[in-house]
C-alpha positions as CSV (number, residue, x, y, z in Angstrom):
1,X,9.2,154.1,197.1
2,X,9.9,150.8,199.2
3,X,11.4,150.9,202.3
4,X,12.5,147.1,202.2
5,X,11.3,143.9,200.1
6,X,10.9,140.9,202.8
7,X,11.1,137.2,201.5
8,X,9.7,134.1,202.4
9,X,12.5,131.2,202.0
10,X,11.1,128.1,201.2
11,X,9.7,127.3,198.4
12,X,9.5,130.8,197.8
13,X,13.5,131.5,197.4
14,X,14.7,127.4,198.0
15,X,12.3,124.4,197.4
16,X,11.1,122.9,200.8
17,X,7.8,121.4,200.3
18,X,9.1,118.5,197.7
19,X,11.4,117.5,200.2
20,X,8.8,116.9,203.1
21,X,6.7,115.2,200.2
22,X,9.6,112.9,199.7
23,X,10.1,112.3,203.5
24,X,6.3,111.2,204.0
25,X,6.2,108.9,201.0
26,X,9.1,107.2,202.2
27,X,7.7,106.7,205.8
28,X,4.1,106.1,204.2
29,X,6.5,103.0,202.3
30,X,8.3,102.1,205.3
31,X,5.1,101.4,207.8
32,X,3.1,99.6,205.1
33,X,6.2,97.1,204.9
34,X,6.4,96.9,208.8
35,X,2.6,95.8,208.6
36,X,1.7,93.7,205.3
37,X,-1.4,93.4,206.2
38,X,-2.5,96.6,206.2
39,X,-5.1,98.1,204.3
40,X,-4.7,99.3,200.8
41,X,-6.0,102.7,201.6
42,X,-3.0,102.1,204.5
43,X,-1.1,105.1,202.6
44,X,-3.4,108.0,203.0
45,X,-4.3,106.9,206.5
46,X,-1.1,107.1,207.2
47,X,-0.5,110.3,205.9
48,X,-3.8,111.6,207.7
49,X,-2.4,110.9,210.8
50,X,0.9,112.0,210.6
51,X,-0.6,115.4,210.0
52,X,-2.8,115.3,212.7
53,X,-0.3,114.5,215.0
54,X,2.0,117.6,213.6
55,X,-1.0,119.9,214.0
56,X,-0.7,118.8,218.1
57,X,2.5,119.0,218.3
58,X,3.1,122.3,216.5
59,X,2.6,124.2,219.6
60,X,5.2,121.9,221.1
61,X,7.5,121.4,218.8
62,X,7.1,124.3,216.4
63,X,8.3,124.3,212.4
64,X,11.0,122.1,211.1
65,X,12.7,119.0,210.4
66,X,13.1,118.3,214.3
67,X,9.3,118.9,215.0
68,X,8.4,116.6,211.8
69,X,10.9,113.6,213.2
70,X,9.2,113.7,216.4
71,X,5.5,113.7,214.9
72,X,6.9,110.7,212.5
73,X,8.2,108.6,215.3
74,X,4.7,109.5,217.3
75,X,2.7,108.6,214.6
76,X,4.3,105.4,214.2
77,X,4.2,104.3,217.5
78,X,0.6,105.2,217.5
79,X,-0.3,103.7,214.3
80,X,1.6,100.2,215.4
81,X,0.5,100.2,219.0
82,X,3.7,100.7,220.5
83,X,5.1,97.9,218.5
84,X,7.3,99.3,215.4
85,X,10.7,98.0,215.8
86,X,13.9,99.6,216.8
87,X,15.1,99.0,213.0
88,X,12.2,100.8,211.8
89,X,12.8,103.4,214.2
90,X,16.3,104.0,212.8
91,X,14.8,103.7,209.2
92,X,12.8,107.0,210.3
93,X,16.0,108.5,211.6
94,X,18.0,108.1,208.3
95,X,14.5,109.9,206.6
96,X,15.4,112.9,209.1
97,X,19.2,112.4,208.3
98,X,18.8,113.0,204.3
99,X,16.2,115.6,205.0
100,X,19.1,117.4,207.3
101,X,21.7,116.8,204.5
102,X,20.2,117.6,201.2
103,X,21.1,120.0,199.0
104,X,19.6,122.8,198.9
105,X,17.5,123.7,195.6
106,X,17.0,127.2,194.5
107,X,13.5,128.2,193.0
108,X,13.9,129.1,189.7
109,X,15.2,133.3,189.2
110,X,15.5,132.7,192.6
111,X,19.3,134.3,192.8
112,X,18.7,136.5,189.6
113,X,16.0,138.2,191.1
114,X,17.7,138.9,194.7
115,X,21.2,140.4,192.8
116,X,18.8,143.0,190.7
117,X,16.6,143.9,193.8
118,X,19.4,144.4,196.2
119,X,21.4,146.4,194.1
120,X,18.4,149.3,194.9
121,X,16.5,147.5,197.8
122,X,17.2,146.6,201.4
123,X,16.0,143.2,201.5
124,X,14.7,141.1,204.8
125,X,14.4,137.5,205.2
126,X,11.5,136.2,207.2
127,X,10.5,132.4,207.8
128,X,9.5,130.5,210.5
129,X,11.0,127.3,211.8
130,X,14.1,125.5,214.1
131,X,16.7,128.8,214.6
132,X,19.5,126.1,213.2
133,X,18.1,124.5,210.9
134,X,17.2,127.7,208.4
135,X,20.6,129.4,209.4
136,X,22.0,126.5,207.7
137,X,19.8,126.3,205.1
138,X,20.3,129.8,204.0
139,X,24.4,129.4,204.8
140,X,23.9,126.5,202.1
141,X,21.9,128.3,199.3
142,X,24.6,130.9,198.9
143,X,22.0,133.8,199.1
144,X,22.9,135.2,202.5
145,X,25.0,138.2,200.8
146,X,21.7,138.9,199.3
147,X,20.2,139.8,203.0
148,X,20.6,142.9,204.9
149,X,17.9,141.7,207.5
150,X,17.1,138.0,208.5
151,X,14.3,137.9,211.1
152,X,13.6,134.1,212.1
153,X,10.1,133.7,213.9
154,X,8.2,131.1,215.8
155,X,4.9,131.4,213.4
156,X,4.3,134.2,210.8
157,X,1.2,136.3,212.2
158,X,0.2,139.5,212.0
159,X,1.4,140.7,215.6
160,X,4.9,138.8,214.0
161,X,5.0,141.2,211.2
162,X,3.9,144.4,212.9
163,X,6.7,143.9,215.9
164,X,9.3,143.3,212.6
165,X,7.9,146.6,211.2
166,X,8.0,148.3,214.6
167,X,11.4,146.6,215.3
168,X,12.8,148.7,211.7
169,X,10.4,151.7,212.1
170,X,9.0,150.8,208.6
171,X,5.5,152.1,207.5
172,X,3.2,149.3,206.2
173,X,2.3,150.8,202.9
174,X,6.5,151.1,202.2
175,X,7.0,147.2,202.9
176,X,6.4,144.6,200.9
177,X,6.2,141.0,201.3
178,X,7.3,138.5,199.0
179,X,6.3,134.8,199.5
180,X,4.1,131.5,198.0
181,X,1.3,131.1,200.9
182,X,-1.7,133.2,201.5
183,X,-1.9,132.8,205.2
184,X,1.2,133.0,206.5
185,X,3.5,135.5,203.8
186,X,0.3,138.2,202.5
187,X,-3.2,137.9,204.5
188,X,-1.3,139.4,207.9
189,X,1.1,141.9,205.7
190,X,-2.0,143.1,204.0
191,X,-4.3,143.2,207.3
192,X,-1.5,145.7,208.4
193,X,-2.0,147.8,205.3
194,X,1.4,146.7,204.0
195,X,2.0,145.6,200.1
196,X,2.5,141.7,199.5
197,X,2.8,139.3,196.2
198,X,2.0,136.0,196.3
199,X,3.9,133.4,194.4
200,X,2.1,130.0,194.2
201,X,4.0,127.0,194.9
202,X,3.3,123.7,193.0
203,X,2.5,121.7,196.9
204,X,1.3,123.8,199.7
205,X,0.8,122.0,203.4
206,X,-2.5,121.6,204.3
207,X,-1.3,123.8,207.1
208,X,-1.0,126.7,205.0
209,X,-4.1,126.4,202.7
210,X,-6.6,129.2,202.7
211,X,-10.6,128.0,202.3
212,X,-11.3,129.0,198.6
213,X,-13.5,131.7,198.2
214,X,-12.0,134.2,200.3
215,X,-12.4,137.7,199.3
216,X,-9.3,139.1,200.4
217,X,-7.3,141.3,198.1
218,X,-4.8,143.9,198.5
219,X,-2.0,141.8,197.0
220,X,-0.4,140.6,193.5
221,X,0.0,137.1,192.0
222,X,2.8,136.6,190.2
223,X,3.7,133.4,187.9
224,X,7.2,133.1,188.9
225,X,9.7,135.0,190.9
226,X,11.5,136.1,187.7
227,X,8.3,138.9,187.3
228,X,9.1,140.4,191.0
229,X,11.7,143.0,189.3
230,X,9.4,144.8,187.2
231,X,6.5,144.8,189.0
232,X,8.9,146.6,191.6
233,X,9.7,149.2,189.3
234,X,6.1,149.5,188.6
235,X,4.9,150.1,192.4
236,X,8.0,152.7,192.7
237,X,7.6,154.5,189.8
238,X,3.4,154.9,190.9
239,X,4.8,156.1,194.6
């Protein structure tokens, strides 16, 4: 028997990824019109540096919309030598605007999925990122009824998850964690003895990407979150 199911939220329960994608194609566009001259590879050195200069400033800035502004207005002042206009500057501000005001788009048997688990379950949410900015997300998805536990971290590691299981006096092999990247949502839930399923996501942040090969195992892949249900059952009735 499980003690609680724990969720990753985006793009495991809401899609997040595609809306970053967006965002960096539209400020890829915006600094190759603010230099014409620019290379044609212009694009993906663009793109190249604005991760770079996310990766330094993650330890500054953290996860989130805010962090990613900041890293877009760096890389662009960078990238321009100080000289990108004030108009451009405000172009990259509405980019962080929509970001901040989109809808937010449910994964597929996203809500389904919660209604059948929590009817038996007690479920936890756990991501990482700006304290306001996935309180409002979940407030927006209208999955927060779902949620007996919301745990919002800094970065998820493995001394993350063991204070969370510490915090809720939960035995590793009765938790399970639910989520679409290896290294942040199942390598440091497995490492603890704990149960995890992995749910691939079409676009994964070079950030998150484990180096191919790895031997790890421990956890279950699943196709889509629809499948989570059953496979529930399945590790409950084997308890």
């Amino acid at each position: 028997m499980l003690d609680m199911i724990a969720f990753d939220a985006d793009d495991t329960l809401w899609h997040n990824e595609t809306l970053y994608a967006r965002a960096q194609e539209r400020f890829k566009q915006l600094l190759i019109a603010s230099q014409p001259e620019a290379a044609p590879q212009a694009a993906e050195q663009v793109g190249q540096k604005l991760y770079e200069t996310e990766m330094r400033n993650l330890g500054r800035y953290g996860y989130g919309i805010k962090g990613f502004a900041l890293s877009m207005i760096e890389t662009a002042l960078e990238l321009t030598g100080d000289s990108i206009t004030g108009q451009d500057i405000r172009r990259i501000l509405d980019i962080v605007q929509d970001m901040l005001n989109a809808d937010v788009e449910l994964v597929e048997h996203a809500r389904p999925t919660l209604a059948a688990l929590s009817a038996s379950y007690p479920l936890m949410l756990i991501t990482k990122g700006d304290l306001f900015d996935q309180e409002r997300k979940l407030a927006r998805s209208g999955l927060a009824s779902y949620f007996q536990f919301i745990e919002i971290v800094s970065g998820k590691t493995r001394e993350a998850y063991r204070s969370i299981l510490t915090k809720y006096r939960i035995a590793p092999p009765r938790f399970l964690m639910v989520g679409n990247s290896l290294k942040s949502d199942v390598l440091p839930v497995v490492a603890l003895g704990g149960r995890a399923v992995y749910i691939p996501y079409h676009l994964t942040w070079a950030h998150e990407a484990v180096v191919e090969g790895s031997s790890e195992t421990g956890y279950v892949q699943l196709e889509h979150l629809g499948l989570l249900p059953a496979l529930v059952e399945e590790i409950s009735q084997s308890a």
